[in-house]
KOLDRENTI-871673 format. One line per field, with one value per residue (C-alpha): chain; y, z negated, x negated. Coordinates in Angstrom, 1 decimal. Layout:
BEGIN
c: [A_...]
y: [Y_...]
z: [Z_...]
x: [X_...]
This chain:
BEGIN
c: [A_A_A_A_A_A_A_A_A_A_A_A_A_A_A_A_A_A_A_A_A_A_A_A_A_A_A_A_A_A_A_A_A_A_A_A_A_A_A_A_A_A_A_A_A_A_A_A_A_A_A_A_A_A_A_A_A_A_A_A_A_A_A_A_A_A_A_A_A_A_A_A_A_A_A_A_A_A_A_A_A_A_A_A_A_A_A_A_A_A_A_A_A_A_A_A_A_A_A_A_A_A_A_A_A_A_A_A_A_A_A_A_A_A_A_A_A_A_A_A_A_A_A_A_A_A_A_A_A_A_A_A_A_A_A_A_A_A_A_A_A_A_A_A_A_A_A_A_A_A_A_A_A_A_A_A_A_A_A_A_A_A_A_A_A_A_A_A_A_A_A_A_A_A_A_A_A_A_A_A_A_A_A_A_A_A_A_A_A_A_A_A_A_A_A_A_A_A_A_A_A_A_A_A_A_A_A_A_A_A_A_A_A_A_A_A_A_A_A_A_A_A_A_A_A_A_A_A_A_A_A_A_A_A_A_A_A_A_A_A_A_A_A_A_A_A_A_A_A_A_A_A_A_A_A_A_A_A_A_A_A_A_A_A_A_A_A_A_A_A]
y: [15.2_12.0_9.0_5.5_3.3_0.6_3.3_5.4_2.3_1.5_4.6_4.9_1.2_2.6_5.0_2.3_0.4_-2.6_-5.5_-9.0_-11.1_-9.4_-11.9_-10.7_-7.6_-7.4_-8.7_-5.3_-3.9_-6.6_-5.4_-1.9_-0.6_0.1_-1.8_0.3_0.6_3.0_3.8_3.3_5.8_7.4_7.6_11.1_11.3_10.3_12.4_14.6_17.8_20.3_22.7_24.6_22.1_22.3_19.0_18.4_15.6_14.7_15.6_19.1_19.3_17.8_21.2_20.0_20.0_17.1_17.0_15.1_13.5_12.8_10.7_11.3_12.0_15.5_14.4_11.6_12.2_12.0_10.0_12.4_15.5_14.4_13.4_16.8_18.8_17.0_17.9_21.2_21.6_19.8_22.1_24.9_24.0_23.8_26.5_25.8_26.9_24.8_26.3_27.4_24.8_22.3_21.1_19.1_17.4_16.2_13.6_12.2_8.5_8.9_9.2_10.6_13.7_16.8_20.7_21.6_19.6_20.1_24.0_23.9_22.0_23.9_27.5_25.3_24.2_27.5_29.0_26.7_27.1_30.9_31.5_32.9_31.8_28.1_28.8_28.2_25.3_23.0_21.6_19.6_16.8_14.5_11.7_9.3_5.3_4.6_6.9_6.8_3.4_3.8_6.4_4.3_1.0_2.6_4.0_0.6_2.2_0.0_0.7_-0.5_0.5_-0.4_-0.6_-1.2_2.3_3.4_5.0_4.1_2.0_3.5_3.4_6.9_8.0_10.7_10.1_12.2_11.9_12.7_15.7_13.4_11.2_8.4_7.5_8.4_7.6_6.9_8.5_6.9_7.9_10.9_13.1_13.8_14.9_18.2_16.9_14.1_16.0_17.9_15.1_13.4_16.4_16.7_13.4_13.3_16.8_14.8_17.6_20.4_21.9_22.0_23.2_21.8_21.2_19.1_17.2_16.2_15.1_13.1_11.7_10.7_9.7_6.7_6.0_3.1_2.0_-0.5_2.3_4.8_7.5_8.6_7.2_7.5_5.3_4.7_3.3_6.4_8.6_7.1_7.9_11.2_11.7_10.3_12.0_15.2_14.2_14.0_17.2_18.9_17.1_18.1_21.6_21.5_20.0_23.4_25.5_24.7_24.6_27.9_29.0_27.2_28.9_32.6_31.7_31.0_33.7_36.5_34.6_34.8_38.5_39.1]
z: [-27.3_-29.5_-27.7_-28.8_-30.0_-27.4_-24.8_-26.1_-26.2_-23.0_-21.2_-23.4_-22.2_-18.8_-18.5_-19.0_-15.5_-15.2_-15.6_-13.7_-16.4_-19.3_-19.6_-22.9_-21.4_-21.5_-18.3_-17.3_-17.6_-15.3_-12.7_-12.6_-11.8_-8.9_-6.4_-5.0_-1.5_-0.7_2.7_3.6_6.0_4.3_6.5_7.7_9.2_6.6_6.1_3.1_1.7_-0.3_-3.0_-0.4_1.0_4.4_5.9_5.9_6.9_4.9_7.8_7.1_3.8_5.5_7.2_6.8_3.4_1.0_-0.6_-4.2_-4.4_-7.9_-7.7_-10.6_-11.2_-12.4_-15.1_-16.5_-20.4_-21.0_-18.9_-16.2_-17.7_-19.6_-16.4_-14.7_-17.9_-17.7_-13.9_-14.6_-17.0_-15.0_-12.5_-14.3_-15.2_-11.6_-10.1_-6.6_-6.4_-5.0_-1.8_-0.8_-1.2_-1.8_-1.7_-4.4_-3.3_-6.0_-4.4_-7.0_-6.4_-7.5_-4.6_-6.7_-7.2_-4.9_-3.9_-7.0_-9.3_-7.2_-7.3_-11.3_-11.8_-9.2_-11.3_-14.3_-13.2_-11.5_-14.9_-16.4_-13.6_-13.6_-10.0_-7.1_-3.7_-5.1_-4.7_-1.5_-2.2_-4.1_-2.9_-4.9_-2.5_-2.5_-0.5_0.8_-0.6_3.0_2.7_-1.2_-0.4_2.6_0.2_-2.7_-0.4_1.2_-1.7_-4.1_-6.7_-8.1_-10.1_-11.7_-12.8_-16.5_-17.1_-20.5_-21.1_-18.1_-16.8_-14.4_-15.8_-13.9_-14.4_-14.5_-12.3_-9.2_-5.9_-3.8_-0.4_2.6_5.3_7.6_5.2_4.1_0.2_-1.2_-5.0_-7.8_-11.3_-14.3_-17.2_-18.3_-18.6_-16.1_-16.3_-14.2_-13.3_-12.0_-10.5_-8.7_-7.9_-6.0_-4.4_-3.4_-2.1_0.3_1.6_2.7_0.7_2.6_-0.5_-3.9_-4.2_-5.2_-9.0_-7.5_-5.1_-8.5_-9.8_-7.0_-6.4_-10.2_-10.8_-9.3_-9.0_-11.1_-9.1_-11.8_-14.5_-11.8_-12.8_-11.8_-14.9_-15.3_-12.8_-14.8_-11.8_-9.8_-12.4_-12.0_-8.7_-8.8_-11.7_-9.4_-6.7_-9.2_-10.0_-7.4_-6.0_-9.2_-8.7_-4.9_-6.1_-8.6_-6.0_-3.8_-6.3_-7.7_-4.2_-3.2_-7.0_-6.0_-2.2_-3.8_-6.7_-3.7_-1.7_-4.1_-5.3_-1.8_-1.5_-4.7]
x: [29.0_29.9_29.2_29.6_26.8_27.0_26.9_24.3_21.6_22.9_21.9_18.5_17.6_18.5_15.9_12.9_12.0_13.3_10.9_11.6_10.0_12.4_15.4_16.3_18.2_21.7_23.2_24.3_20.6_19.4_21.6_20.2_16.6_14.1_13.2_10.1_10.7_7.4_6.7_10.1_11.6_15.0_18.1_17.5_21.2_23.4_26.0_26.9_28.5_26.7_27.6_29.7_31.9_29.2_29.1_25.1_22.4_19.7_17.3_18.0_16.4_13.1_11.7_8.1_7.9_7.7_11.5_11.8_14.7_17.2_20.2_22.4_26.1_27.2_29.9_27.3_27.7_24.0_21.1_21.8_21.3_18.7_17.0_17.6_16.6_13.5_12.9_13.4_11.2_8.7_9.1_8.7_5.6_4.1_2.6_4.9_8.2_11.2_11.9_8.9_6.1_8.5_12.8_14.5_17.2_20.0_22.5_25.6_26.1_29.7_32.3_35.1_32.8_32.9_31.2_32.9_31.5_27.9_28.3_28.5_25.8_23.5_24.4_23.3_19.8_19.3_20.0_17.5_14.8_14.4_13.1_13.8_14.1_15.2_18.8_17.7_15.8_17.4_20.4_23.2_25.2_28.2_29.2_31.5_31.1_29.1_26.9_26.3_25.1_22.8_20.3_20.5_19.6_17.2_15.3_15.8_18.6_20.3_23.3_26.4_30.2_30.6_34.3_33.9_32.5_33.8_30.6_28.2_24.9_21.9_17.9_16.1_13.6_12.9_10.8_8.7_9.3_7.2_8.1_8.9_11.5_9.3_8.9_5.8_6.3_8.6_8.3_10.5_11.7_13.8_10.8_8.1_4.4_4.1_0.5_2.3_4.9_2.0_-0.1_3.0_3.5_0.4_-0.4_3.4_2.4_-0.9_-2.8_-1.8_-0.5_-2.4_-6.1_-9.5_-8.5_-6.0_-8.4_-10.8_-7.6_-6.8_-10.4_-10.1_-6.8_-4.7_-1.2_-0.1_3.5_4.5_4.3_5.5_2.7_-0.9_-3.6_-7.4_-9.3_-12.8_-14.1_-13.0_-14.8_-17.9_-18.2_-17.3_-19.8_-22.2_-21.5_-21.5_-24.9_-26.3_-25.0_-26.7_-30.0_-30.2_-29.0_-32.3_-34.5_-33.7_-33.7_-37.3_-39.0_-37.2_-39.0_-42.4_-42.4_-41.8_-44.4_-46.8_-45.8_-46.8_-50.0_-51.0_-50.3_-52.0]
């Protein structure tokens, strides 16, 4: 699809997090972004429709699972599909399956959109994902203008109509929430790390998913919320090394006094 230049470096500034101290943006830019609302509870009975035409609540997404949440709009020319083409192939990458470790939850924050347009774009990342079971597991909603806004309040989404372009200006991003509805982390961008993916995933489920790799991960990694993505923390690293060595060194200690007790053993039975 041909899209103009002004809107195309619209849409690519988009997808970087807003920064407070950059007044160079255009003013439309300024207007959009995240404002990181973690630990915030989400709305759990706002009201929405899903691919079906079923009048839902969000609450029923959130069956003790953590849920990661998109807010997109299905006829977005670009940033939108970009985004979800870059969940996807996050998810494929992970070693849990929507719908069963997991739910993704895809809301459009356009009002004039409906099941039908929410139905097309579910067969389409279904298509993409390959697995069973998340038919079941990843839902596609749309909403009326009140309820629209109560989810994007609550999570800090902040978004304009451009009527020069006529499209919506929007920042990219996806969050993780907890089972029980509260925001656990943001990730930015139009492309996500599946460890990060994981490691968010992990974290909201408050470990019960995930395995030991994960925990080393965890115990070594740290979630940076301005960049919106877990990094290296040296400091953390250093204590797990420690801890690692010391473990080896007690390990040895046993070892060779289990060695020196047998040695003694059969010198004495000699």
């Amino acid at each position: 699809m041909r899209l103009a230049p002004g809107l195309l470096a619209l849409l690519l500034a988009a997808a970087l997090p807003a920064r407070a101290e950059d007044n160079e943006r255009p003013t439309i830019l300024r207007e959009i972004g995240f404002d990181q609302n973690l630990g915030d509870a989400l709305p759990l009975d706002t009201p929405f429709r899903d691919e079906s035409g079923r009048a839902v609540r969000l609450r029923d997404y959130f069956r003790g699972k953590p849920v990661v949440l998109n807010l997109v709009y299905f006829d977005c020319p670009m940033l939108c599909t970009v985004t979800l083409n870059g969940m996807a192939s996050a998810l494929k990458e992970l070693s849990f399956d929507v719908g069963k470790e997991f739910e993704v939850v895809t809301i459009s924050f356009d009002p004039k959109e409906g099941p039908a347009q929410a139905a097309a774009k579910k067969r389409e990342f279904l298509a993409r994902y390959k697995r069973g079971g998340a038919e079941n597991g990843w839902h596609f909603l749309t909403g009326e203008v009140a309820a629209i806004h109560t989810v994007t309040k609550a999570v800090g989404f902040r978004y304009v109509y451009d009527q020069a372009t006529r499209q919506f200006a929007h920042p990219a991003g996806t969050m993780v929430l907890t089972p029980d509805g509260k925001i656990a982390r943001y990730l930015f961008g139009v492309e996500y790390a599946p460890r990060d993916l994981r490691l968010a995933l992990v974290e909201a489920a408050d470990r019960r998913i995930g395995n030991a790799v994960d925990a080393v991960y965890l115990a070594c990694y740290r979630y940076d919320a301005q960049q919106g993505r877990y990094s290296a923390s040296i400091m953390k690293i250093l204590r797990v090394a420690a801890i690692l060595t010391v473990v080896a060194l007690v390990a040895f200690v046993l070892v060779s006094l289990r060695q020196e007790r047998q040695r003694t053993a059969a010198g004495g039975t000699a």
